[in-house]
C-alpha positions in Angstrom: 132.2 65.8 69.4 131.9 62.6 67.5 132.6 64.3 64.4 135.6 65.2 65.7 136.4 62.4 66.8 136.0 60.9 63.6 137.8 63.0 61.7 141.1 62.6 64.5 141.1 59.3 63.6 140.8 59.5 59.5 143.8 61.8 59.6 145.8 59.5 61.6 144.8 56.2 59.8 146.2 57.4 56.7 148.1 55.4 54.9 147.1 52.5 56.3 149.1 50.1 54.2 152.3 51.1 55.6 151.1 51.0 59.0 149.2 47.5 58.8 152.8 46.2 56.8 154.6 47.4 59.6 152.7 45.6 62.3 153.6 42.2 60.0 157.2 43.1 60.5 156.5 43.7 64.4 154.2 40.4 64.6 156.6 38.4 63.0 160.1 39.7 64.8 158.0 38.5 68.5 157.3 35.4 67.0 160.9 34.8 66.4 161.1 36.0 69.9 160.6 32.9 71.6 162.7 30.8 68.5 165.8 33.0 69.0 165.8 32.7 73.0 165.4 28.8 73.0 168.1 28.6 70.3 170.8 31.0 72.5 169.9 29.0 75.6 170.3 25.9 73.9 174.1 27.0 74.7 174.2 29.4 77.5 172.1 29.4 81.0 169.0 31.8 80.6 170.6 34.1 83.3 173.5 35.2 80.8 171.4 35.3 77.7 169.3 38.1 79.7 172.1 40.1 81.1 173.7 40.3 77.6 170.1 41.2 76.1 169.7 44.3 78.5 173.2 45.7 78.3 173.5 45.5 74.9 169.7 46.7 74.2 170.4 49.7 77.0 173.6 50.1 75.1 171.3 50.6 71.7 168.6 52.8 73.6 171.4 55.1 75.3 172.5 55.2 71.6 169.4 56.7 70.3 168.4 58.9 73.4 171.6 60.8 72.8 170.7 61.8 69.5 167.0 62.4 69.8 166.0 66.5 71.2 165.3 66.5 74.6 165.9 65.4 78.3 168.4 62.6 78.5 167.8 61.8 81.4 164.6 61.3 83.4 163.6 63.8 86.2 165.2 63.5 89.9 161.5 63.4 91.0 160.8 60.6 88.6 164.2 58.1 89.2 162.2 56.1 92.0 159.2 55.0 89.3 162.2 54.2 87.0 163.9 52.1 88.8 160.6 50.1 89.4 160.1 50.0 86.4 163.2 48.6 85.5 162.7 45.9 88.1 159.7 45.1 86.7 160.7 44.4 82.9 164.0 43.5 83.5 164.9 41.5 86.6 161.3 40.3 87.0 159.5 39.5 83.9 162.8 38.9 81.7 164.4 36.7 84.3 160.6 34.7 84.7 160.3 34.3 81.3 163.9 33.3 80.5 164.1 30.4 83.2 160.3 29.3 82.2 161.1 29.5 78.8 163.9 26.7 79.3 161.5 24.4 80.5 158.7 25.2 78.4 157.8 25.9 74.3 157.9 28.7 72.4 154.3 27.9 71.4 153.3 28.0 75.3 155.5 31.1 75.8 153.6 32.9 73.2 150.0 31.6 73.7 150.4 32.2 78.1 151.5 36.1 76.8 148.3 36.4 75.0 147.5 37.0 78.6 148.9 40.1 79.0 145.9 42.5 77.9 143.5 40.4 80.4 145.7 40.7 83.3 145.8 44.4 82.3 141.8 44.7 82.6 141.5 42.9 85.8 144.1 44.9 87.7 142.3 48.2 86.2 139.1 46.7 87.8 140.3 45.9 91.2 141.9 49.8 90.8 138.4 50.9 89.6 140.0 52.5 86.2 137.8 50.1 84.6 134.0 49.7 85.0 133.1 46.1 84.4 131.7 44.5 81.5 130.2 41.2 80.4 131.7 40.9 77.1 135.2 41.6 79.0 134.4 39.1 81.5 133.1 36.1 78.9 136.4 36.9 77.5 138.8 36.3 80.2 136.8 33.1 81.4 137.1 31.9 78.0 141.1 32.5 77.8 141.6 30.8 81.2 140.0 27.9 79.8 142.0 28.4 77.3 145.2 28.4 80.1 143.9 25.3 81.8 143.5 23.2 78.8 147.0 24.2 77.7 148.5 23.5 80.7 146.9 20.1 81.5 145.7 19.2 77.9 148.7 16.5 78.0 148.2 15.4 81.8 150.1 16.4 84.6 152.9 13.3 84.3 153.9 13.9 81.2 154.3 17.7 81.3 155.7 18.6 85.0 159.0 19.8 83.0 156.7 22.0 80.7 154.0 23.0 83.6 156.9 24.3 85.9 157.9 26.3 82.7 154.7 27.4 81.9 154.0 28.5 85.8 157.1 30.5 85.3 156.3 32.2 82.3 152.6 33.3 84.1 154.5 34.6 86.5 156.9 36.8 84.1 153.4 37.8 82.5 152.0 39.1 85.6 155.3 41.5 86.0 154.9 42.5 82.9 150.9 43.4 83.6 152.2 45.3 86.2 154.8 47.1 84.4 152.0 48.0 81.6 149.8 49.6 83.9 152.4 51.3 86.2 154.4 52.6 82.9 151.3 54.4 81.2 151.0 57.4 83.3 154.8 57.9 82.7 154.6 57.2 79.4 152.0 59.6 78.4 154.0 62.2 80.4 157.6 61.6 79.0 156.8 60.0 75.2 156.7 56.2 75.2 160.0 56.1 73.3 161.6 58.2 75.9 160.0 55.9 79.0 161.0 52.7 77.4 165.0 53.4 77.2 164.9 55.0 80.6 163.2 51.6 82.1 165.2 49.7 79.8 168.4 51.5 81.4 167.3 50.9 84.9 166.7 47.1 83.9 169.9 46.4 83.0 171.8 48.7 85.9 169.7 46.8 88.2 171.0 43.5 86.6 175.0 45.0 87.1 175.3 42.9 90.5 175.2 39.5 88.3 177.7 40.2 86.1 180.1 38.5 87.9 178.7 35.7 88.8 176.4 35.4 85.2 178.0 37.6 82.4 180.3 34.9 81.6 182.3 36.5 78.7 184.6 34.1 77.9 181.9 31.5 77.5 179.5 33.5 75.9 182.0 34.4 73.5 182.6 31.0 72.5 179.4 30.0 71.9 178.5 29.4 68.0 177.5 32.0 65.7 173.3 31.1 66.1 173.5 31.4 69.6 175.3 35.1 69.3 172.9 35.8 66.7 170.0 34.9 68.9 170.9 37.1 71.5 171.7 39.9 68.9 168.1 39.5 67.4 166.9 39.7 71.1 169.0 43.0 71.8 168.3 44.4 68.5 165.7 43.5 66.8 162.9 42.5 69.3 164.0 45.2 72.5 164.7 48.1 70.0 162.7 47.9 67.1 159.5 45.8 67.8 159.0 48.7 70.0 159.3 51.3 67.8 157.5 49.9 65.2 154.5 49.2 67.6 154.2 52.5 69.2 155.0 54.0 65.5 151.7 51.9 64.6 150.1 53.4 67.5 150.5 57.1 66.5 148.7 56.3 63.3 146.0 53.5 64.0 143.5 53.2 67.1 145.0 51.1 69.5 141.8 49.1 69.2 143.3 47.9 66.0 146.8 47.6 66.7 146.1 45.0 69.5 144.3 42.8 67.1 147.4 41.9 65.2 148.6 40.9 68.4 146.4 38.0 68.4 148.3 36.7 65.2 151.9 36.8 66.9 150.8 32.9 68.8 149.6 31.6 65.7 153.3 32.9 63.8 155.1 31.5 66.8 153.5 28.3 66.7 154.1 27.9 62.6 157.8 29.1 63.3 158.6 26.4 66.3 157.2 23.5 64.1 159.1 25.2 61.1 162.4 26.2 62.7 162.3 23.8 66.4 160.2 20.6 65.3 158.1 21.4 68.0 155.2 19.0 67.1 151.6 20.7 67.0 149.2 19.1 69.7 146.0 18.9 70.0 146.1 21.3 73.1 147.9 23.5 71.8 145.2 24.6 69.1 142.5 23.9 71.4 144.0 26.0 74.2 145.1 28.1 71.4 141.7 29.1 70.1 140.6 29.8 73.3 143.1 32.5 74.5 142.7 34.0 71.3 139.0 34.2 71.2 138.9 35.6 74.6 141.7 38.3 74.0 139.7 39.2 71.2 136.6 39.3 72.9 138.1 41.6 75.9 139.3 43.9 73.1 135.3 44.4 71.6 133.8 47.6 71.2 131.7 46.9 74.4 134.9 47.2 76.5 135.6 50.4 78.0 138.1 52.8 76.4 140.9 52.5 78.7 141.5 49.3 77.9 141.4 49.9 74.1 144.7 52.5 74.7 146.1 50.6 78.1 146.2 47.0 77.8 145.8 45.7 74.3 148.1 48.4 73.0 151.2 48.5 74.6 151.1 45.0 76.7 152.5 43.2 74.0 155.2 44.6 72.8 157.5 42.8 75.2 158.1 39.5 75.2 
């Protein structure tokens, strides 16, 4: 059995240079993430720079699901766990992490996702998918310190703005926890490709009611040429192809593996919003930084149970 096992994942290792150069491009287009939705809502409210995300990423996925073999769309038995689903990523954690996003940094938003795979292990414990571990558990208490430091590192008065933000952004992280763990069973049944336009879909019909009130064309549409580019790159590049390359990396790589370059995409984020934003780098912010980091990494050991490995730090972060 282990030589089997062994020799499954040789075969699907190779070549690793493509794969690992790949995951650069994946790191680096959700670190530009957080840059490109702080620079559209520089000019538009965070409401209309998600609705124009999701119809024109649905538009994209719809795109691509008519010219890929097989169902287009999902089962009548399946539509109510799509439509969850879709409330999840799309009204729930997009709208969250807009609005916090706002008030917050880029750095934050990216450091509070480093979350995601933690939230993913406790949730599988209190389901009993998970059997606990102490290497797991040093790990999360060691990235909520890193939390508390981050949020409180520059005391309460001088970062209500940025702690309401950051609240916000928890919040959109625990949707997407949610989403993770309720998506994986469907995604193992119907390709993960497949399941991520169908949810994608449902996100953006559920977001149909606010177009009248949000969609705002003839504002959007005069908005400069960085801020339609922003929401492009959002649409495009980090809804469409971040998520292909990712799950591409996980058909060839253990998801083990994959996850850890995860762990780079706060540290790129950081470097880009002091590159791109002149958002200053803070003591907290590499303090609280090091922290999440070394706890995510720490959840992600070999100690930790398998589940884990292919549930929460593989496909948990592909969605900011």
């Amino acid at each position: 059995m282990g030589a089997s096992t062994s020799e499954t994942l040789s075969s699907h290792q190779a070549p690793l240079g493509k794969v690992y150069a790949a995951l650069l491009v994946q790191v680096t287009i959700s670190a530009g993430t957080y840059l490109a939705g702080k620079r559209a809502m520089a000019e538009l409210p965070p409401v209309t720079v998600v609705l124009w995300r999701f119809l024109l990423s649905a538009f994209v996925f719809c795109l691509l699901i008519a010219f890929t073999p097989g169902p287009k769309l999902p089962p009548r038995s399946e539509w109510r766990r799509v439509l969850l689903l879709g409330l999840l990523v799309g009204p729930l954690n997009q709208m969250l992490f807009f609005y916090g996003l706002a008030l917050s940094t880029a750095s934050h938003a990216a450091l509070l996702y480093a979350l995601t795979p933690l939230g993913v292990y406790v949730l599988s414990l209190v389901r009993g998918h998970e059997r606990p571990s102490s290497r797991a558990t040093l790990g999360i208490f060691t990235a909520l310190a890193g939390v508390v430091v981050l949020l409180l590192g520059r005391g309460l008065a001088s970062a209500g703005g940025s702690l309401l933000g950051d609240l916000l952004i928890l919040a959109a992280v625990c949707a997407w926890v949610v989403y993770t763990t309720e998506g994986k069973p469907f995604a193992a049944t119907h390709g993960p490709v497949r399941s991520t336009a169908w949810s994608m879909v449902a996100a953006a019909l559920l977001l149909v009611p606010l177009m009248p009130f949000a969609l705002a064309p003839v504002r959007t549409f005069a908005a400069s040429v960085p801020a339609l580019g922003s929401i492009a790159y959002l649409a495009v590049l980090t809804s469409v192809v971040a998520y292909l390359i990712w799950y591409y990396a996980l058909s060839k790589v253990p998801a083990s593996r994959v996850a850890i370059f995860s762990n780079l995409q706060p540290a790129a984020t950081a470097l880009a919003a002091w590159l791109v934003l002149g958002e200053p780098l803070h003591w907290e912010l590499a303090v609280g930084g090091v922290l999440v980091i070394v706890g995510v990494r720490l959840t992600q050991g070999p100690s930790l149970p398998g589940v884990l490995r292919s549930r929460g730090g593989a496909e948990a972060r592909s969605g900011a």
